[in-house]
C-alpha positions in Angstrom: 18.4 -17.5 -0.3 20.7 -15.3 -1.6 24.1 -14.3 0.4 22.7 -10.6 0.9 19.4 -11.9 2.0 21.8 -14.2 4.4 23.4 -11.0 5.7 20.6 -9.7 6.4 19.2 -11.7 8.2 21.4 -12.5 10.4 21.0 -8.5 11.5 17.5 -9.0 12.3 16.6 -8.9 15.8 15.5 -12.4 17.4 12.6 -13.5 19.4 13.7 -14.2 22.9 10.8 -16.5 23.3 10.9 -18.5 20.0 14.4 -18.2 19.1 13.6 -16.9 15.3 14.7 -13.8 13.5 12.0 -10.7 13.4 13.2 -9.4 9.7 11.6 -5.6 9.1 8.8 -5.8 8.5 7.4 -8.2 10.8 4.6 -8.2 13.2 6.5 -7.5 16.3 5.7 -5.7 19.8 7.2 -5.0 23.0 6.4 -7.5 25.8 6.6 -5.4 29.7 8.5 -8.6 31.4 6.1 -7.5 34.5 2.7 -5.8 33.1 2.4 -2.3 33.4 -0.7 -2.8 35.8 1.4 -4.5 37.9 4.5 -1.7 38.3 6.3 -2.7 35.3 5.3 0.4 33.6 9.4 1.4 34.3 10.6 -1.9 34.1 12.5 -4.6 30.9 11.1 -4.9 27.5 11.7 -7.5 24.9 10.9 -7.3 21.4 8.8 -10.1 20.2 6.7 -11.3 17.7 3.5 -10.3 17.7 1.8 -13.9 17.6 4.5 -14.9 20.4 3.1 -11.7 22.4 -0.2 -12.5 22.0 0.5 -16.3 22.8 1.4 -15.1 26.4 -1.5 -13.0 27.1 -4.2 -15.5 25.5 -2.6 -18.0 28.1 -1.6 -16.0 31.2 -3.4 -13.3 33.3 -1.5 -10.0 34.5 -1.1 -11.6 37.9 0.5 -15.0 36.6 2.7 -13.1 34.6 3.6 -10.7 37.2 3.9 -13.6 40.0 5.8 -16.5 38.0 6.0 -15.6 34.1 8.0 -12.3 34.6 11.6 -13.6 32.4 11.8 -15.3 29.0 13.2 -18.0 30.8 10.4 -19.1 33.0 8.0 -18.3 30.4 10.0 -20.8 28.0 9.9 -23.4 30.9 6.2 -23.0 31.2 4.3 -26.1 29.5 2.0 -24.4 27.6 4.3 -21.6 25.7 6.8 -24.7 25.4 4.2 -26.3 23.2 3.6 -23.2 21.5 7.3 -22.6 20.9 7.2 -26.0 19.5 4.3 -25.7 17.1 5.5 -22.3 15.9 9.2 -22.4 15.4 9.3 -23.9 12.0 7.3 -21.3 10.9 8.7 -18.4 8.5 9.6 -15.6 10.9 6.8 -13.2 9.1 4.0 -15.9 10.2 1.2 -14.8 11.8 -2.1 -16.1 12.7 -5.2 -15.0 14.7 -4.6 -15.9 18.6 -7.6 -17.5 20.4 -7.9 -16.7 24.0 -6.3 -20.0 26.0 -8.2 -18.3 29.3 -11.6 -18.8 28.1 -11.3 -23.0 28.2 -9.9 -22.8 30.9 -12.9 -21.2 32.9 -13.3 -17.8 34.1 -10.8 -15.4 34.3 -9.2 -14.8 38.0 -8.8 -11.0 38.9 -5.0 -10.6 40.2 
């Protein structure tokens, strides 16, 4: 890498939740630390990537997140983001892969 692409870089905004750099260009998208359809419509935002975004949501409902997922911290904490943290973080920062649905092994949805 070349020392202006190690500038750069170290510019680029970070994931909260996986810890790497979102360079421009990126898939990235704003996480609502509460869900909107739970009052956060008003409430903190943090950039993410999109495949770390859409790792919460294929895992968690709106009420789970609302009720116990609603800081980077817990959601870090949480076994199964900390497993996809894991499998993801040695991944280049534009990576990006479909997201299956966690929710539907696990049974039916709840309504929250």
């Amino acid at each position: 890498m070349s020392s202006a692409s190690a500038l750069n870089s170290s510019h680029d905004p970070v994931c909260p939740l996986c810890d790497r750099p979102i360079p421009p260009g990126a898939r990235s998208t704003r996480h609502h630390l509460t869900p909107r359809l739970k009052g956060g419509t008003h409430l903190g935002t943090v950039l993410l990537h999109q495949i770390c975004h859409s790792a919460i949501h294929a895992r968690y409902s709106e009420a789970e997140l609302a009720n116990r997922l609603s800081n980077v911290e817990d959601l870090k904490a949480d076994p199964e983001i900390a497993r996809f943290i894991a499998w993801v973080a040695n991944k280049p920062p534009h990576f990006h892969a479909p997201t299956r649905s966690m929710r539907d092994r696990r049974g039916p949805r709840r309504r929250g």
